[in-house]
C-alpha positions in Angstrom: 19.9 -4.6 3.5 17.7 -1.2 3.9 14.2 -2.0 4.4 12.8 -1.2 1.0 15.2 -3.5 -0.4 14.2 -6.4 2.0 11.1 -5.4 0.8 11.3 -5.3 -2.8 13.0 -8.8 -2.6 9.8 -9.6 -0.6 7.6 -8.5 -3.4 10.0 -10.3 -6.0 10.2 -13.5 -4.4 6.3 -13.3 -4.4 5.7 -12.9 -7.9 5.4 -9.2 -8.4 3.2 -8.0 -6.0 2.0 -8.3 -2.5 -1.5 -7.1 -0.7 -1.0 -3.4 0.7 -1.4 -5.1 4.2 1.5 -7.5 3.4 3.1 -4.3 2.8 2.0 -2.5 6.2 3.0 -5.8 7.9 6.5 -6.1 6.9 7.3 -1.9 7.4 6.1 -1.6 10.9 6.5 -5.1 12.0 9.3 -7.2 10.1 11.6 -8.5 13.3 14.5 -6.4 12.1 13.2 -3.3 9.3 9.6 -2.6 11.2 9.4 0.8 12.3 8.0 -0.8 15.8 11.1 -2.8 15.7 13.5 -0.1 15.7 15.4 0.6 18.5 15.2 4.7 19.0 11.3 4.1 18.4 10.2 7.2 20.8 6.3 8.5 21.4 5.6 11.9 21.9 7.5 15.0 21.4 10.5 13.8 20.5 8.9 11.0 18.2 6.9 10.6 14.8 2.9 11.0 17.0 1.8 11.8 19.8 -1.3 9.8 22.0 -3.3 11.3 24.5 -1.9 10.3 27.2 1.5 12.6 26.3 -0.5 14.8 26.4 -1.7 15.0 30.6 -2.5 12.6 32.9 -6.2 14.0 32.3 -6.6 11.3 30.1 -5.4 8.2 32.0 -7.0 9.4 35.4 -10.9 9.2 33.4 -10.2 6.1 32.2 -9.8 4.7 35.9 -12.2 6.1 36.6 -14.3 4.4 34.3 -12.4 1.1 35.2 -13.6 2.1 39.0 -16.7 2.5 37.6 -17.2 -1.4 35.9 -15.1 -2.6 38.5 -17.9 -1.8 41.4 -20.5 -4.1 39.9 -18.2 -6.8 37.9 -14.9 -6.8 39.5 -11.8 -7.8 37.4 -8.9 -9.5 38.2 -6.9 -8.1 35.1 -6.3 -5.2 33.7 -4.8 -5.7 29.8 -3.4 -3.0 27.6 -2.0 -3.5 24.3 0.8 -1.4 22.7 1.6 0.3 25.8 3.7 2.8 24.3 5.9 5.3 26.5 4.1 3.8 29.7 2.5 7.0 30.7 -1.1 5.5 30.5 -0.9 2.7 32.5 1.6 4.7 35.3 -1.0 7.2 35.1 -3.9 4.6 36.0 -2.2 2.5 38.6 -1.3 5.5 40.3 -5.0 6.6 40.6 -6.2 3.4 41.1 -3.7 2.9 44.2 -4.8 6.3 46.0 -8.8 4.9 45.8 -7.9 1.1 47.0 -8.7 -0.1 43.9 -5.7 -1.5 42.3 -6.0 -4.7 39.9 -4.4 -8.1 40.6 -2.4 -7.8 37.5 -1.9 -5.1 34.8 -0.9 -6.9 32.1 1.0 -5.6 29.3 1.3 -6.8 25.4 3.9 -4.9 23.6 5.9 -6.1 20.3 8.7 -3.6 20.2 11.7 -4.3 22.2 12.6 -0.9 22.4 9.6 0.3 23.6 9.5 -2.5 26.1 12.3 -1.3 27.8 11.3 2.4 27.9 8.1 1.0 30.3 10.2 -0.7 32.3 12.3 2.5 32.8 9.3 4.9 33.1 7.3 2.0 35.3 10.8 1.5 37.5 11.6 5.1 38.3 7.4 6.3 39.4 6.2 3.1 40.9 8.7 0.7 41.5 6.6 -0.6 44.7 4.0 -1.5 42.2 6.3 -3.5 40.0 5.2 -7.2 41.3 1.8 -6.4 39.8 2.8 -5.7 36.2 3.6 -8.0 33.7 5.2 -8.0 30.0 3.7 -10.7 27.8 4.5 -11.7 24.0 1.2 -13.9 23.3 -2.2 -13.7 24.9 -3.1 -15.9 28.2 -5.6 -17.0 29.4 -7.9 -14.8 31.3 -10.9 -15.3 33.4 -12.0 -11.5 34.0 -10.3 -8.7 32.6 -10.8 -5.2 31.3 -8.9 -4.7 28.1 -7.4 -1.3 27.0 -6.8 -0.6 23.1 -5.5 2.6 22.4 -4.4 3.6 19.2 -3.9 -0.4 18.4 -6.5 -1.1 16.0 -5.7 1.7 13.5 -2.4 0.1 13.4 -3.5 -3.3 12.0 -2.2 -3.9 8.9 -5.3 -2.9 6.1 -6.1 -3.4 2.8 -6.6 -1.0 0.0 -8.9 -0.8 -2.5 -9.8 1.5 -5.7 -13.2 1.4 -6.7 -13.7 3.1 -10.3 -16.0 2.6 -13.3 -18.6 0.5 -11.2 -15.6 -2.0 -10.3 -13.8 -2.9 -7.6 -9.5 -3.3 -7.5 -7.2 -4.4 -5.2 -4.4 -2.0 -4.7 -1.8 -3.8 -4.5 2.2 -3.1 -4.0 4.6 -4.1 -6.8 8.0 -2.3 -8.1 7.5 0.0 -11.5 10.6 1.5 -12.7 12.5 0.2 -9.5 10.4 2.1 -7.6 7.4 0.8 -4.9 4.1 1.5 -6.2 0.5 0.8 -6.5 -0.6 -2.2 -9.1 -4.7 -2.9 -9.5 -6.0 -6.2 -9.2 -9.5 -7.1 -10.0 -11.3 -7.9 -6.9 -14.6 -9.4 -5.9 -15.2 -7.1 -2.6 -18.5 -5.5 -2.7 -18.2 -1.9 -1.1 -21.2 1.2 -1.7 -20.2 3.0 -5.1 -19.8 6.5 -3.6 -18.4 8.3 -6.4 -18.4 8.1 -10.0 -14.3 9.0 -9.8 -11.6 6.9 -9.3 -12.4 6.5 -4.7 -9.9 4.8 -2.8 -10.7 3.5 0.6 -9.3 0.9 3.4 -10.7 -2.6 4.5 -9.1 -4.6 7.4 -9.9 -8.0 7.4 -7.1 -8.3 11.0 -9.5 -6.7 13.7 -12.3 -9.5 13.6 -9.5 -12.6 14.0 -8.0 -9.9 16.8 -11.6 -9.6 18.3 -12.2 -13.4 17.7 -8.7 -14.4 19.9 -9.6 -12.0 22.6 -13.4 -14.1 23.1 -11.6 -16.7 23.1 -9.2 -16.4 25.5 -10.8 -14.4 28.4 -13.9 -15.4 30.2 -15.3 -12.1 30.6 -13.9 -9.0 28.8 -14.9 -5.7 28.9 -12.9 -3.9 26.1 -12.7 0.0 26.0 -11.0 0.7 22.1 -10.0 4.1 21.8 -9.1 5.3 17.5 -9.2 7.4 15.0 -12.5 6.5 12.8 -15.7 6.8 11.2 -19.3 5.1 11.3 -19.7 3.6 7.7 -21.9 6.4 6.1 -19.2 8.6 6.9 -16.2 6.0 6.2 -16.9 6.2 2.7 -18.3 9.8 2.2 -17.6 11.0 -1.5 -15.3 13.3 -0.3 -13.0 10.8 1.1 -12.0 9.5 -1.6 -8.3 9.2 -1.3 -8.8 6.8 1.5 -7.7 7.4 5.0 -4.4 6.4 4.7 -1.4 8.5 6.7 2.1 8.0 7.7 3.8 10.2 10.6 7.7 11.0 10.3 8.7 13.5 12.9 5.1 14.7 13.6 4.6 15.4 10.0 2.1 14.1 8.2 1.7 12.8 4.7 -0.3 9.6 2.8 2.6 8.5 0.9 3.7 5.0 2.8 6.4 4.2 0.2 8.8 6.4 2.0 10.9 6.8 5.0 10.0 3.0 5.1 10.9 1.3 8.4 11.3 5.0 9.5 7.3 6.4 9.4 4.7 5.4 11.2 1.3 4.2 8.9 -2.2 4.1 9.9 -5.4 3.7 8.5 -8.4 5.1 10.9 -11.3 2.2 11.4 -14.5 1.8 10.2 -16.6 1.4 13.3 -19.5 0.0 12.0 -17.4 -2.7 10.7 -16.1 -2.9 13.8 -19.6 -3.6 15.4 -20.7 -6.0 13.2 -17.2 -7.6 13.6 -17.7 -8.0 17.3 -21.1 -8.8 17.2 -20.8 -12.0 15.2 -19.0 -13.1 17.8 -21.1 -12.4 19.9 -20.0 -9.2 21.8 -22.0 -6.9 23.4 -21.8 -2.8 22.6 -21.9 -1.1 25.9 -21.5 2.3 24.0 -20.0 4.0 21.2 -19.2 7.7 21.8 -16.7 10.6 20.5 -13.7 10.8 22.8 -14.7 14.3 23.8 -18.0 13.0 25.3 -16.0 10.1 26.4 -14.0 12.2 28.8 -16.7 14.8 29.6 -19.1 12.1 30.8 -16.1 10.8 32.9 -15.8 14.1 34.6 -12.4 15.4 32.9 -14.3 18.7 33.5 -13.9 18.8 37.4 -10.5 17.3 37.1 -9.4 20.2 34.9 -11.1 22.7 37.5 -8.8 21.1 40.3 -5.6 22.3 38.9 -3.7 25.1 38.4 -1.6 25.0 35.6 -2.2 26.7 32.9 
């Protein structure tokens, strides 16, 4: 069975539709069609995105130094990244971290694709195996008394919600089957959200990141969390000129905002809405440390002088 089949059985067997996170949730994370499930799942160059930390090592050496930086007045035992992708992030802190003394008990690692499990290991295996006693692959979250937790790219994948505002009302956009083909179906809703637009606007809500947020307080005694995404302060979420949402899917670095094909196959996102995020987090009673653009991220963390100290163009 292809996965738009197992999908439109899915929708079926549910009465006709399903919410657009149902959707998300069964393409990128049904146990055997989920496009994280796959096997030849690959990040970078030769897959469907590319992070930052494909990119250089740049990127993973600021961030220890940032955990170097929290470390000196709350020391952690843990360090815990979710979705840890090809690996390169967490070699590329560990390995910092060991040349300044300053390695972490444990680096622990949350990662639902198989595939992807076993390329960190290989990566992990080949550049550090002496370092290999320290790191740890888990399926559910432990329990944790201090910890710094690494996010990158994780929360944009949540499965979201969609919703079309239009003539002063609000819709559900859900998923249902039209002429044997997946597609949108509107179902009254009673979400409030700002009328931006007098035109048909389309925009995102996930309704996963607080329970996400809420399991992570619960389960660590202290947490310090650094979340790194694509996303927007809420003025800006729902600017009248977004209003086709901020849905995209990646297939072979190419970008489009239709998720209904290449399913199982494409990657799909949907950036965050940070001030959500905050008021998320701060119902449970988080504290914001700060909230910054990545590029003032890494300047303030002295990716600068790291770029002066090396020679390749």
């Amino acid at each position: 069975m292809t996965p738009d089949h197992f999908i439109k059985d899915f929708i079926i067997q549910n009465g006709g539709s399903i919410g657009f996170d149902e959707f998300m949730n069964a393409a990128l994370y049904h146990p055997e069609h989920g496009y994280y499930r796959r096997q030849n799942i690959a990040v970078g160059k030769r897959g469907d995105f590319t992070t930052a930390p494909e990119i250089s090592p740049l990127f993973g050496q600021s961030i220890a130094h940032y955990y170097q930086l929290l470390n000196a007045q709350y020391p952690f035992d843990d360090i815990l990244e979710f979705g840890a992708g090809s690996a390169k992030l967490c070699l590329t802190i560990l390995q910092t971290l060991e040349k300044q003394n300053q390695l972490p008990q444990r680096y622990l690692i949350i990662e639902i694709s198989q595939a992807l499990k076993a390329q960190q290991k290989a990566t992990l295996t080949q550049h550090i195996p002496h370092l290999l006693e320290r790191i740890f692959w888990l399926d559910t979250l432990p329990k944790l008394d201090t910890v710094f937790v690494l996010a990158n790219e994780v929360l944009d994948a949540l499965p979201t919600k969609r919703f079309l505002l239009k003539n002063n009302m609000v819709f559900e956009l859900c998923v249902g089957i039209i002429k044997e083909q997946l597609s949108y179906l509107e179902q009254s809703s009673e979400m409030v959200f700002p009328m931006v637009c007098h035109n048909a606007y389309q925009t995102e809500y996930n309704m996963l990141i607080k329970p996400w947020l809420n399991a992570l307080k619960i389960a660590t005694k202290k947490a310090h969390l650094l979340l790194i995404d694509y996303g927007y302060i809420g003025k800006e979420y729902y600017h009248p000129e977004r209003r086709f949402g901020t849905l995209r899917c990646y297939y072979r670095q190419q970008a489009s905002d239709n998720p209904f094909i290449h399913i199982g196959r494409q990657d799909i996102t949907a950036s965050v809405n940070f001030s959500n995020l905050w008021q998320d987090a701060k119902s449970i009673d988080f504290t914001l440390a700060g909230f910054l653009t990545q590029a003032h991220f890494l300047m303030n963390l002295g990716i600068t002088t790291l770029l002066s100290q090396i020679t390749d163009e």
